[in-house]
ZAMIGU-903220 format. One record per residue (C-alpha): residue number from 1; residue in three letters; chain; x, y, z. Coordinates in nm, 2 decimals. Each point is the difference from the previous one (the first is absolute). Layout:
// residues N
NUM:ALA:A:X:Y:Z .
...
// end
This chain:
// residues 262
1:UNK:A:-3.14:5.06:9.31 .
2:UNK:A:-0.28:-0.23:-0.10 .
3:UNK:A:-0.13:-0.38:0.02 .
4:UNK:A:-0.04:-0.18:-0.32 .
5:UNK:A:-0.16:-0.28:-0.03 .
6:UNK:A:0.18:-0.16:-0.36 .
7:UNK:A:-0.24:-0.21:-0.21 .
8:UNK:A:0.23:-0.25:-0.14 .
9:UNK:A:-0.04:-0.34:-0.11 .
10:UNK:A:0.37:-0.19:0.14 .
11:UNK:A:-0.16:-0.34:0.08 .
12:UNK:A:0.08:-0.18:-0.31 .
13:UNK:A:0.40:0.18:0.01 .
14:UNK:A:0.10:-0.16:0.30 .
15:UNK:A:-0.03:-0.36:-0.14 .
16:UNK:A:0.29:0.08:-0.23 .
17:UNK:A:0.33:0.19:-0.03 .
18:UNK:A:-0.18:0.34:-0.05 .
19:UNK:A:0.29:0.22:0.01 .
20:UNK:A:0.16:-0.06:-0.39 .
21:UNK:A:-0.04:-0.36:0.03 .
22:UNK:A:0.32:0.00:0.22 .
23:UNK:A:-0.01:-0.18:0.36 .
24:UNK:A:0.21:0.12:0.22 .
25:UNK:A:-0.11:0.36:-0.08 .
26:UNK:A:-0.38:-0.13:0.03 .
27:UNK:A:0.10:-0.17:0.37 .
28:UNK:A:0.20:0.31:0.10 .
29:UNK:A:-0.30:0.25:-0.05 .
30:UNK:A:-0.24:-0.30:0.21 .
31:UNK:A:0.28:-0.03:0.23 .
32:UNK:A:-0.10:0.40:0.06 .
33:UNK:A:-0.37:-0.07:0.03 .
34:UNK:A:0.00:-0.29:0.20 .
35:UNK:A:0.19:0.30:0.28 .
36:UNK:A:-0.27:0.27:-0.07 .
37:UNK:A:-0.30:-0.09:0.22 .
38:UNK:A:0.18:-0.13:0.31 .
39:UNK:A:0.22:0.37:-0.01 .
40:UNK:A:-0.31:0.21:-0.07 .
41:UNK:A:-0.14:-0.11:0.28 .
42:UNK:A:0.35:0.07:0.21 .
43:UNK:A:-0.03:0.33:-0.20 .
44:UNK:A:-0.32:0.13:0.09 .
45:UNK:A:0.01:-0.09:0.39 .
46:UNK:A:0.35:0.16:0.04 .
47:UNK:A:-0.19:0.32:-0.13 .
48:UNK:A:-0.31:-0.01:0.23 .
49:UNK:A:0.24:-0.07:0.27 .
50:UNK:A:0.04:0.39:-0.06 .
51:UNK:A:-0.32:0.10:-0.05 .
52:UNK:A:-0.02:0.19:0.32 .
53:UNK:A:0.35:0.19:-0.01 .
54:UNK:A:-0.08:0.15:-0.30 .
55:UNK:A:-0.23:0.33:0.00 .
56:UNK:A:0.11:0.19:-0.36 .
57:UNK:A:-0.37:-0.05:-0.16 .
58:UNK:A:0.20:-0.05:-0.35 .
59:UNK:A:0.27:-0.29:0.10 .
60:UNK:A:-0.31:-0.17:0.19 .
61:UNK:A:-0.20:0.00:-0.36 .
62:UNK:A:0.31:-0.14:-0.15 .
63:UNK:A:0.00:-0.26:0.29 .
64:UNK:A:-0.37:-0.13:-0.10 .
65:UNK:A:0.06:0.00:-0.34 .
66:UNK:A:0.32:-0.16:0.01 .
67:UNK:A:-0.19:-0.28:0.22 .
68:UNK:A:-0.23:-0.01:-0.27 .
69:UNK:A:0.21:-0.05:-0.26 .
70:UNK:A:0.24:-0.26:0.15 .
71:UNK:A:-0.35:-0.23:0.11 .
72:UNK:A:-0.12:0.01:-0.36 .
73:UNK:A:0.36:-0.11:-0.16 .
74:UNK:A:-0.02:-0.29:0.32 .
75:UNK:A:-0.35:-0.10:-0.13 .
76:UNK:A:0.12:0.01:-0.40 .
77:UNK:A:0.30:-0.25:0.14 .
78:UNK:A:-0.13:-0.18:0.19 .
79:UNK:A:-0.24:-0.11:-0.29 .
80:UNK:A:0.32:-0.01:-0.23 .
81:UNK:A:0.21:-0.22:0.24 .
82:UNK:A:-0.36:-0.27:0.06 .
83:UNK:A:-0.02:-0.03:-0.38 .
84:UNK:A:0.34:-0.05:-0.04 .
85:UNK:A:0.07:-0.26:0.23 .
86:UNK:A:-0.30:-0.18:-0.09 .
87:UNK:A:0.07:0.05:-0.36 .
88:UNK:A:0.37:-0.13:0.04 .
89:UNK:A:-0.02:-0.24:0.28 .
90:UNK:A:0.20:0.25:0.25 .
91:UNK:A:-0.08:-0.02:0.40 .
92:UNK:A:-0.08:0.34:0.10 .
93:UNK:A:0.01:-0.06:0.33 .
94:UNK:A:0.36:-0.16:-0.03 .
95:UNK:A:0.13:0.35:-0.14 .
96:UNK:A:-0.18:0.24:0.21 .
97:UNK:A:0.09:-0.20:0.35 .
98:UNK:A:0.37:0.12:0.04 .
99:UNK:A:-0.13:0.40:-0.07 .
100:UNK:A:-0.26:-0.06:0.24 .
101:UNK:A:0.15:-0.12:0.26 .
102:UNK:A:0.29:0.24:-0.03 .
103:UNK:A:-0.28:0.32:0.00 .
104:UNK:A:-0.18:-0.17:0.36 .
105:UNK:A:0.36:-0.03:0.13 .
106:UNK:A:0.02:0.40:-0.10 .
107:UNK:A:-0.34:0.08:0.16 .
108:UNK:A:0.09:-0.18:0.32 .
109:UNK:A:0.38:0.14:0.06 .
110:UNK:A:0.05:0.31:-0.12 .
111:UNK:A:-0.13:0.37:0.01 .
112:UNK:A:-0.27:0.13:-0.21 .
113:UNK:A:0.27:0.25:-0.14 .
114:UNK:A:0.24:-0.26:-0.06 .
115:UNK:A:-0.33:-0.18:-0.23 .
116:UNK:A:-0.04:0.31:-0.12 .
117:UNK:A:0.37:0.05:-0.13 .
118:UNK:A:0.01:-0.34:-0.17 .
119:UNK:A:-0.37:0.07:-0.21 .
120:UNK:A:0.22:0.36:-0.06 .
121:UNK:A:0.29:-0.20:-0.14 .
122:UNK:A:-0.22:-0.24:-0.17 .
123:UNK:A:-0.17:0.33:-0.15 .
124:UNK:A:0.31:0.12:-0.18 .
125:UNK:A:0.03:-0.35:-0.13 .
126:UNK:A:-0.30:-0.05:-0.18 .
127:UNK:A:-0.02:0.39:-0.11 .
128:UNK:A:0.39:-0.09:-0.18 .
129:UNK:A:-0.18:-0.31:-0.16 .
130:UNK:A:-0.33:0.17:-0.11 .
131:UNK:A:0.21:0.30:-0.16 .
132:UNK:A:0.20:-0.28:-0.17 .
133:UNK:A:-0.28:-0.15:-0.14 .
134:UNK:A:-0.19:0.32:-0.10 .
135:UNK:A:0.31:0.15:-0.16 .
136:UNK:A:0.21:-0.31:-0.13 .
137:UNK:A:-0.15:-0.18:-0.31 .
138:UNK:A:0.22:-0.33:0.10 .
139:UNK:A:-0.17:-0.05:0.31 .
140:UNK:A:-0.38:-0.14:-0.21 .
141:UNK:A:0.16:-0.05:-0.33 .
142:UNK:A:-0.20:-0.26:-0.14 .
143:UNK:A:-0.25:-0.06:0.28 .
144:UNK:A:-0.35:-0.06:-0.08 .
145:UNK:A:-0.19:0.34:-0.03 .
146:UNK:A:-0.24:-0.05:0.28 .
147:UNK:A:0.31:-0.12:0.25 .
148:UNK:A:0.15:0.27:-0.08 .
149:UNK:A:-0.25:0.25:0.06 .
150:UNK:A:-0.06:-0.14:0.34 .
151:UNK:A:0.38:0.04:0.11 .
152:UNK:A:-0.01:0.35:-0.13 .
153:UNK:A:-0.31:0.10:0.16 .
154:UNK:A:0.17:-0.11:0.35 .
155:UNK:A:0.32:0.12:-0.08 .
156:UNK:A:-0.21:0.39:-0.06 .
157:UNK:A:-0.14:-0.02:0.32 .
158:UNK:A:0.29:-0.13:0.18 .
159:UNK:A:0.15:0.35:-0.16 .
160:UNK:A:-0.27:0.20:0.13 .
161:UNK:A:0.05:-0.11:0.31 .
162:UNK:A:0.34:-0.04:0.05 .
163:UNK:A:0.09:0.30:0.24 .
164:UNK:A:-0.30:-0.07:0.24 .
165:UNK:A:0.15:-0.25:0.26 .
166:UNK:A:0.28:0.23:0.01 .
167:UNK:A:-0.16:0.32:0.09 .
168:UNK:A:-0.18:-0.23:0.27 .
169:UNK:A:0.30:-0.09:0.15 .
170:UNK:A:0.19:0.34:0.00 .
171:UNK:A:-0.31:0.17:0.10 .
172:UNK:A:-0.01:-0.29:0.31 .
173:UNK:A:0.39:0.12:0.05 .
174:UNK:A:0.11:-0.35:-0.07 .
175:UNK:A:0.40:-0.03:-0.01 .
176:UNK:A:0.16:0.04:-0.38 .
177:UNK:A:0.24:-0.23:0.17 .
178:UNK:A:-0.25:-0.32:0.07 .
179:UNK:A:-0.15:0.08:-0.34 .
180:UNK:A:0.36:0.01:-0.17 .
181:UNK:A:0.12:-0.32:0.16 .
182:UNK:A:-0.34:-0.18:-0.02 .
183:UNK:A:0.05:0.00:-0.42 .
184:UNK:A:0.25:-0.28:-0.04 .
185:UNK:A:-0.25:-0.26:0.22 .
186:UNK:A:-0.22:0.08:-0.16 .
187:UNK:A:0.16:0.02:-0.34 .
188:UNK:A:0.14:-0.38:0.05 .
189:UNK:A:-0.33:-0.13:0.13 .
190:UNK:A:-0.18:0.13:-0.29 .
191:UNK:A:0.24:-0.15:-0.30 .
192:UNK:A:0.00:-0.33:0.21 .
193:UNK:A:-0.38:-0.03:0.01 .
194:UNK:A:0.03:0.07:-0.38 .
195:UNK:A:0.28:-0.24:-0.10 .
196:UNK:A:-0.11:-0.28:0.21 .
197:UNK:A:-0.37:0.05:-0.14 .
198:UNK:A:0.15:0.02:-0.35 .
199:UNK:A:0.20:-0.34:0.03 .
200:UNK:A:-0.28:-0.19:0.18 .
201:UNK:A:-0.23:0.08:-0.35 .
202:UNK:A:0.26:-0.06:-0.18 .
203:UNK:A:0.08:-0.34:0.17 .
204:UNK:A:-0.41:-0.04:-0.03 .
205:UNK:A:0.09:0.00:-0.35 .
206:UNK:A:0.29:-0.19:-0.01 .
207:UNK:A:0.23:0.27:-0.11 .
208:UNK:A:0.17:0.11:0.30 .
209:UNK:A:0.33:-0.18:-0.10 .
210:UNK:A:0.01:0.11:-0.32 .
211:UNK:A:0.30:0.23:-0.05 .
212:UNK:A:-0.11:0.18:-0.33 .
213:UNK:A:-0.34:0.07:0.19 .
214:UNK:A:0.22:0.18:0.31 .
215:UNK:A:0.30:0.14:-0.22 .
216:UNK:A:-0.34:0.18:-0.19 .
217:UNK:A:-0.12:0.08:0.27 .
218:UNK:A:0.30:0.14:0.19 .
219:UNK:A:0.07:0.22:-0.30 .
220:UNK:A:-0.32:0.14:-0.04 .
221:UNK:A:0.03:0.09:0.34 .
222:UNK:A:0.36:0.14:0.07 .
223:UNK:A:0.11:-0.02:-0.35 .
224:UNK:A:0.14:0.32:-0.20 .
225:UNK:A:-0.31:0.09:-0.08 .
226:UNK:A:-0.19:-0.16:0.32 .
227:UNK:A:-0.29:0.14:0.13 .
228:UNK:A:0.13:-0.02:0.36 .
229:UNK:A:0.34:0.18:-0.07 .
230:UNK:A:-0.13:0.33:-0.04 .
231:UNK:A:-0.19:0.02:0.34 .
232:UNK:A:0.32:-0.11:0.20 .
233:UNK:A:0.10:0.44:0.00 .
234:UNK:A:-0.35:0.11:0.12 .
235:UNK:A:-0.02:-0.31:0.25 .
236:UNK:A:0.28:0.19:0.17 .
237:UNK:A:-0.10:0.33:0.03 .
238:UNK:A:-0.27:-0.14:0.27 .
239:UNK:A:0.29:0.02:0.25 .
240:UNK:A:0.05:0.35:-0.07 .
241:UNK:A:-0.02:0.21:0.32 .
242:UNK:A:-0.23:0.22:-0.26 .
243:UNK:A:-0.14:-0.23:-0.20 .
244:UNK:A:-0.40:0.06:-0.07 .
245:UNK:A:-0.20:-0.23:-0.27 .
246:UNK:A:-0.07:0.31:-0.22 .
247:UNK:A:0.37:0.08:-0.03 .
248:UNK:A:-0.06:-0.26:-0.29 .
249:UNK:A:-0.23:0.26:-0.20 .
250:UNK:A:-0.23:-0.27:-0.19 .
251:UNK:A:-0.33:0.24:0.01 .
252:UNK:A:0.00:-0.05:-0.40 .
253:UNK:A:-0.09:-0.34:0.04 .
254:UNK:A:-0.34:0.09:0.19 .
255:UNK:A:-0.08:0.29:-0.20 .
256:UNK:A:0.03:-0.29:-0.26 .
257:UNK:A:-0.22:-0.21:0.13 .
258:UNK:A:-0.23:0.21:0.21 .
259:UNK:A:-0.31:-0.08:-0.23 .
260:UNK:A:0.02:-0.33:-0.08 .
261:UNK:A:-0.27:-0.26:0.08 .
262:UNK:A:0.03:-0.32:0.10 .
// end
């Protein structure tokens, strides 16, 4: 696992509807953003909260890179989500408060292995919905080049990555059972921080009660072809008593893209 640092000019993007001119689909990958920094911050301190149970010299390496990694997608965010909202005339502060004070709530009331279960669930999440977008055309059809390249680039590293909290936690002995329960909170926290972002810059817009702009979006979502549909299987197998993130073989997709520089 590595750092990259992509070189990528999004500045002038997020003024407009950069993913194929559509909005809802340009809101819903914002909506994502606007989450990023705030949880990979939760991310990293739930894994330092570890740092002294774990003594296999090569989990510990994948520890401090995964630390690494999550910090520089938080810094490439949290520029994405300042542009943006200046861009658009969002409040930032306004979308992150309800995820903030949910994660000091966390930190103040329950058990560092509890925290440590949720960033694991949250894990699987985003490792479902980086394969989906390095695998699945529909997911950045028609999104400007550079916007795309920047999702991908996170969604690699997320797959890099994925198995890392997990071995931390099993190594820790955490309980499958606390991780298997904690993954529809966190599931339903998620998707509401993302909805409710998407209508607020929708309503910004003064689209949010437009029905062709939701019946668009709902289908691009859960349609028959939706790009959410096909994670709902794998989402599952997280409460498996076995279940381990490289069940889900995707090795191919970081051979893939091993050498590329951004």
């Amino acid at each position: 696992m590595t750092r990259r640092e992509p070189k990528l000019d999004i500045d002038a993007s997020l003024g407009r509807d950069w993913h194929s001119g559509d909005p809802f689909k340009t809101a819903l990958f914002n909506a994502f953003s606007i989450t990023f920094p705030t949880g990979e911050r939760f991310f990293i301190d739930a894994v330092r909260a570890f740092e002294n149970d774990i003594t296999d010299p090569l989990l510990r390496e994948h520890m401090n890179c995964f630390i690494g990694q999550e910090a520089q997608h938080g810094r490439e965010h949290q520029h994405y989500n300042q542009t943006l909202c200046q861009a658009r005339g969002y409040d930032l502060a306004r979308m992150e408060r309800k995820q903030r004070k949910r994660i000091e709530w966390m930190k103040s009331n329950v058990s560092r292995y509890q925290w440590l279960a949720g960033t694991v669930a949250l894990e699987h999440i985003t490792a479902l919905i980086a394969d989906g977008i390095l695998t699945n055309p529909a997911w950045l059809e028609g999104a400007e080049p550079n916007m795309a390249e920047l999702w991908r680039w996170h969604a690699f590293e997320e797959t890099e990555h994925k198995a890392v909290t997990f071995d931390v936690y099993r190594a820790a002995n955490g309980w499958d059972k606390t991780r298997q329960k904690i993954l529809n909170v966190v599931t339903f926290n998620l998707l509401s921080d993302v909805l409710g972002h998407t209508y607020y810059m929708l309503k910004v817009a003064g689209l949010a009660h437009r029905p062709g702009v939701w019946w668009n979006g709902m289908r691009f979502l859960f349609g028959r072809e939706g790009i959410w549909r096909p994670l709902i299987a794998d989402w599952k197998k997280f409460k498996d008593p076995d279940f381990h993130p490289w069940d889900h073989d995707n090795l191919d997709l970081i051979r893939g893209w091993a050498n590329v520089s951004t």
